[in-house]
N, C-alpha and C positions, 0 to 999 in steps of 0.2 A: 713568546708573548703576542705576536704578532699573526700567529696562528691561531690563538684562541681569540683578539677580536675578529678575526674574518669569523670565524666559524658561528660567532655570539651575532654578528652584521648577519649572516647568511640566514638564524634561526629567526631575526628581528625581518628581515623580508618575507620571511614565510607568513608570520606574524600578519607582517601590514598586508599581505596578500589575501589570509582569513578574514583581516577588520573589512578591506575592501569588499570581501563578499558578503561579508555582514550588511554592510551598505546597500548593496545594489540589489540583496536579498528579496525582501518586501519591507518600504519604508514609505511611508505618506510626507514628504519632507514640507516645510516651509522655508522661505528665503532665508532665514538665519540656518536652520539645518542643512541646507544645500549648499550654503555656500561653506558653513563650517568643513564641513565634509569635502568639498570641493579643495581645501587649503591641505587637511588633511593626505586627500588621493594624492594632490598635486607634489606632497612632500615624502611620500610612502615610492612614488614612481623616479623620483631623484634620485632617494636615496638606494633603491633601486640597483641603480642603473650606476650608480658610482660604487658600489659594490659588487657587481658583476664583474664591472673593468679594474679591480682591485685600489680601489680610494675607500677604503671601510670608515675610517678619521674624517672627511669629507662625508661620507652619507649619514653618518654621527651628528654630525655637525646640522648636517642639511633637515634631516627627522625630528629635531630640537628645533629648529626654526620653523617650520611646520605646526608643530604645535604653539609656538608662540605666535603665529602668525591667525591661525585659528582660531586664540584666545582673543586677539587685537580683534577680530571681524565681529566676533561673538558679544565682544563687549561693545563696539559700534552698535551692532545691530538692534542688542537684546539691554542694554541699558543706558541711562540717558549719558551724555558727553562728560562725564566727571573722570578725571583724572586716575582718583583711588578703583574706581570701578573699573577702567582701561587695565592699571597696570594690576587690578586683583585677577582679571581673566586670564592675560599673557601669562604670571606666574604660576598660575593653575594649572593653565592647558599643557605650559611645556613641562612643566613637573611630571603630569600625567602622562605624557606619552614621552617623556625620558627614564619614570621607572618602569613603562612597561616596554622600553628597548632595552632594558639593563632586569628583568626579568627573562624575557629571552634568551639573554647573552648570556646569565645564569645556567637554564637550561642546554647549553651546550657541552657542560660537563658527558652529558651520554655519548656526542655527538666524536668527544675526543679519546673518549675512553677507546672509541670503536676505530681511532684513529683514521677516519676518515670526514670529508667535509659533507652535507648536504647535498651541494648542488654537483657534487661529482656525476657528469656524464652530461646530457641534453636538461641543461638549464634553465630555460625557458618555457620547455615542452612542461619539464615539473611543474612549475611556480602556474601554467597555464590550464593544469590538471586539477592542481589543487582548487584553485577558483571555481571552478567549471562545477567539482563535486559539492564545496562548500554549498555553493547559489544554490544547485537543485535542491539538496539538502534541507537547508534553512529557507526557502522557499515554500517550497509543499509542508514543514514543519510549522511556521508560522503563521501561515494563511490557513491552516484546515484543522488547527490544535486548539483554539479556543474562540468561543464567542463573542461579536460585537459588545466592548464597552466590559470585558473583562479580564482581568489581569492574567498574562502568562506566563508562569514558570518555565527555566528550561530543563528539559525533562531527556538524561542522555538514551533511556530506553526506547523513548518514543522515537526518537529521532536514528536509533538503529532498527527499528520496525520502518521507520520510513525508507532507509538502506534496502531492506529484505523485502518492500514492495516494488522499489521501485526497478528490481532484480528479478522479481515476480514478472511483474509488464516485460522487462525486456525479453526476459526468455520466453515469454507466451508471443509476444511478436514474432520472434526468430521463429517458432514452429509455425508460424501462421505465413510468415515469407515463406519459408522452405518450401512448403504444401501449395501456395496460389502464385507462384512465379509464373505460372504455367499460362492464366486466367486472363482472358482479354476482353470480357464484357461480363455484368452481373449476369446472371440465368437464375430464379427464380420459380422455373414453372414446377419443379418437381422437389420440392423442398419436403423432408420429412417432418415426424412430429418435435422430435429435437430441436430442428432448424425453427420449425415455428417458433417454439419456445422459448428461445435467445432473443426472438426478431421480437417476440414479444413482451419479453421480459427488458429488454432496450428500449424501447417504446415508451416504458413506462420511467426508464431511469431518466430518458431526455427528457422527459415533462418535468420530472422531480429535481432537477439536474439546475433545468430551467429557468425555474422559478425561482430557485435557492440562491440562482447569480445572479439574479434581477431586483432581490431583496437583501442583497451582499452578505448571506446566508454563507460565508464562503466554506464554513466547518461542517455545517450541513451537505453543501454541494461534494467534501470530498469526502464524509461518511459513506453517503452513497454509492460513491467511485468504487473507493475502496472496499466495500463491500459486495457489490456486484463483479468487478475484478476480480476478485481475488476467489468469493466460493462460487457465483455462477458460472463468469464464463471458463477460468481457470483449472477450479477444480470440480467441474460440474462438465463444463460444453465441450471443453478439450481435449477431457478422456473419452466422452462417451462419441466425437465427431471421428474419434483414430480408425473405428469401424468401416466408415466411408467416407473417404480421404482421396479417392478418386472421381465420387460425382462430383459434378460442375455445382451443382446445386450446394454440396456442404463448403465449397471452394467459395461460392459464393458467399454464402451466410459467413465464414471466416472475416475475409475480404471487406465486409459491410459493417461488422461489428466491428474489428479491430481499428478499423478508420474512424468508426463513429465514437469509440474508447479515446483514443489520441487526441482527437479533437476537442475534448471534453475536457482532458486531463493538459490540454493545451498551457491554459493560461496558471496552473502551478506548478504544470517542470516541462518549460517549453526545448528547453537544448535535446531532453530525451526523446520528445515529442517529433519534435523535427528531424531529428535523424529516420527514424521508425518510416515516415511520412514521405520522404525520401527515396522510400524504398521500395515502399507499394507499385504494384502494377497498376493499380487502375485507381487516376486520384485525379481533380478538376483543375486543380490550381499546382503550380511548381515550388510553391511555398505553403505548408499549412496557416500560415500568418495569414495569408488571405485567402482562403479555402471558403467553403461556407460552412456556419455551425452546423451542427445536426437538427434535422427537426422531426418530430414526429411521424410518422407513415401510417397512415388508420387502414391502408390493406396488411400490415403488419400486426396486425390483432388477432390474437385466435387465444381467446378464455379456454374454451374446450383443451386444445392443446397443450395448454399449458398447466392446466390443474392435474392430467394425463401424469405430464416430466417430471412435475413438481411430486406427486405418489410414488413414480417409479425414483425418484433419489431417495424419497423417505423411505420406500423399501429397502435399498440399496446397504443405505446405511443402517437401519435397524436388523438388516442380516448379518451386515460385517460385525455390528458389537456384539450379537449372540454367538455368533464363531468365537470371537475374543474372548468373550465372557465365560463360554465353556469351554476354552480351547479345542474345539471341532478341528482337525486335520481337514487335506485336501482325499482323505476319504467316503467324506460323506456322503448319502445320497441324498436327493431332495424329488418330494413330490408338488407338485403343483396343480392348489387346488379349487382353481376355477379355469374359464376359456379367454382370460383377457391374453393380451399380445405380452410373452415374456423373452419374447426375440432383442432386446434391449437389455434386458436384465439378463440376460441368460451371456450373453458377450462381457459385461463387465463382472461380473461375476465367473466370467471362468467355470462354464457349469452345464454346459452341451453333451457332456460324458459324465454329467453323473445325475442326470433325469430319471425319475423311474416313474412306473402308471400306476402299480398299486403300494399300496401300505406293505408298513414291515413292523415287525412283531422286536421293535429294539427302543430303546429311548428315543422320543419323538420331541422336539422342539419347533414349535409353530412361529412364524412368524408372521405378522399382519402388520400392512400399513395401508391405508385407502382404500382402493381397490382392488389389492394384488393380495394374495396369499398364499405360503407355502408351508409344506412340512420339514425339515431337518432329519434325516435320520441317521443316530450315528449313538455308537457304544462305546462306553467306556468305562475306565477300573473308578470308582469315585473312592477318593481317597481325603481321610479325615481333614485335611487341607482344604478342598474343594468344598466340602461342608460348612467349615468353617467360612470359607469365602462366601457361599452362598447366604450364610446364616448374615455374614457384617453389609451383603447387598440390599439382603431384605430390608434391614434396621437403616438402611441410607437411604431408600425408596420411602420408608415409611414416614421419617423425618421430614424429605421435601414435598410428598403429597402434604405433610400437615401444614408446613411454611406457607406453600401457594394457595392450601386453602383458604387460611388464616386471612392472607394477600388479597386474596379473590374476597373475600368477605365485607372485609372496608370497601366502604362505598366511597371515602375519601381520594381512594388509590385510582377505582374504576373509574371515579367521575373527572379526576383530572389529572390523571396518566395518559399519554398517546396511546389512542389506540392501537396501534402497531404492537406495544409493549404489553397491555393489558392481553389481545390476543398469543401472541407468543408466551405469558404467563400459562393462559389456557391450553393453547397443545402441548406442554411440557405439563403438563398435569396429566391431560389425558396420556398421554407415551407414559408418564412414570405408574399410572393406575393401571392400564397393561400390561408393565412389563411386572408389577407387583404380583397380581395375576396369575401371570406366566410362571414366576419363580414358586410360586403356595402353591402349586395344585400338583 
């Protein structure tokens, strides 16, 4: 008996150790919430700590008072001195937080079946772990998941997307330590067009960024983040900077962004932030807490350069779906057919050995996006499968050409849609009328 309350005590401190980080999460508190909370913490860290040192019946006891004691402040605080009012709070509060130490204590049935306790091993280190995840967690989950003055649901998907970002950040940091340990001052003079194009594409995030946490935009501010995180610099800048990895110059551009990322991403999961920050070679301040934010850089600008990166990803990618889409092998050959620079394309695509100058007399698939254009050429057995696929592509092309037209047509949508959104309607029109195109003829 005596072992299933520890063990019910041991899941109830896990318990109070998740409400705490619910708390300390993101909360706008007022003197009755603070202090409620306050009574709370103060009876969660008791009981605690009399549970550790094996008094389970004492921390029972103690976690019960806690909440009664919460209810007594609350009703002080929050209604006028009457009697009924005092003792309806007390009864409330410690009800509540005495069935949810005896719903814990429930859920220890897994915990016995596996015939072992919880806090088996570094006990402290756990319950300090737990916290630590929670906060980031429910931090960047609350603050960037809905807008000013709207209600939010909690959402466990979202909140494991915020997991898988914030796992994203870290391992693009580590490769970015890895690569600029080396690096003792920026160097900028010989930056390629890539480089520009991060430096540029930053530029514009810390304006947007900017503004968005000046107007407490804060949903806004981490759209953005996370957005530029995750498909520019991540799966955009970092494949394509592995090419050169020993100029000073791409060392640099690493170095600058990833500092200017942290910083940003500062004030909704600072525990991750500061570690990362920590680590840099070349950083002003010993704490990011007092660093300086980022601010724009107007020799960091280069339009030209960057409409250049922004073509060559859209090629990039409209190569890789037509390999998929036809299942093309790494036999192919490809010709190229204008004089732009495909020295960029030609490294992520894996495709230095299979260049050719003229035409071939086989099944040709053309690719075009901006400026760049090439041919595919590659043979294969077409099997009534493949037809078929091709035949339910066509009819999927043709449907969303008609949607966006339809889209495009209300003036309702044009006139008070962001533009951001209205244009991206429009290149996803034109890419689906190309590649419709592409598949008829």
């Amino acid at each position: 008996m005596s072992y299933i309350i520890k063990t019910a005590l041991e899941l109830a401190c896990v318990y109070s150790f998740v409400a705490l980080a619910l708390f300390l999460s993101f909360r706008i508190l007022d003197i009755a919430d603070l202090t409620t909370d306050g009574c709370f913490v103060l009876g969660m860290c008791v009981s605690i700590v009399c549970t550790l040192n094996n008094h389970p019946l004492l921390g029972i006891l103690l976690g019960m008072a806690s909440g009664g004691l919460a209810g007594l402040v609350t009703a002080l605080l929050q209604t006028k001195l009457g009697v009924p009012s005092i003792l309806a709070g007390i009864i409330t509060n410690t009800a509540l937080y005495t069935i949810n130490l005896m719903v814990m204590g429930f859920s220890s049935n897994i915990s016995i079946l596996r015939n072992k306790t919880i806090f088996n091993g570094n006990k402290l280190i756990l319950l300090i772990l737990i916290v630590i995840v929670v906060m980031i967690l429910l931090r960047y989950f609350l603050s960037t998941s809905s807008a000013a003055g709207q209600d939010l649901r909690y959402d466990e998907e979202k909140v494991k997307s915020t997991w898988n970002f914030i796992n994203k950040l870290w391992n693009a940091s580590r490769f970015c330590l890895m690569n600029i340990e080396d690096l003792k001052q920026y160097d900028f003079t010989n930056i390629d067009n890539k480089d520009k194009w991060i430096l540029s594409k930053l530029n514009k995030i810390i304006d947007n960024v900017t503004k968005s946490m000046e107007k407490y935009e804060f949903n806004n501010a981490g759209a953005t983040l996370y957005d530029f995180i995750w498909s520019d610099f991540c799966d955009s800048y970092i494949e394509m900077c592995k090419f050169s990895l020993n100029e000073t110059s791409t060392k640099s551009t690493l170095c600058y962004v990833i500092t200017s990322i942290i910083k940003m991403m500062h004030p909704f999961m600072p525990f991750v932030t500061e570690e990362i920050y920590s680590m840099l070679p070349i950083k002003n301040h010993e704490s990011i807490m007092i660093s300086d934010y980022p601010v724009v850089n107007k020799e960091f600008n280069f339009e030209k350069e960057e409409q250049l990166i922004e073509d060559t990803i859209g090629f990039i990618k409209t190569f890789r779906n037509i390999k998929q889409e036809n299942n093309i092998t790494k036999d192919l050959k490809v010709k190229l057919n204008n004089a732009e620079d495909y020295s960029l394309i030609k490294n992520m695509l894996k495709l230095n050995e299979n260049i050719i100058e003229d035409k071939m007399d086989i099944t040709e698939y053309k690719v075009n996006y901006g400026r760049f254009s090439a041919s595919i050429y590659y043979e294969k057995e077409i099997t009534e499968e493949d037809i078929l696929q091709k035949e339910k592509q066509i009819e999927t092309l043709k449907q969303n050409i008609l949607k966006r037209e339809n889209l495009l047509s209300n003036e309702n949508f044009v006139n008070k849609a962001p533009e951001k959104l209205v244009n991206e309607e429009r290149t996803k029109l034109d890419s689906d009328k190309k590649m419709l195109e592409l598949l008829t003829k």
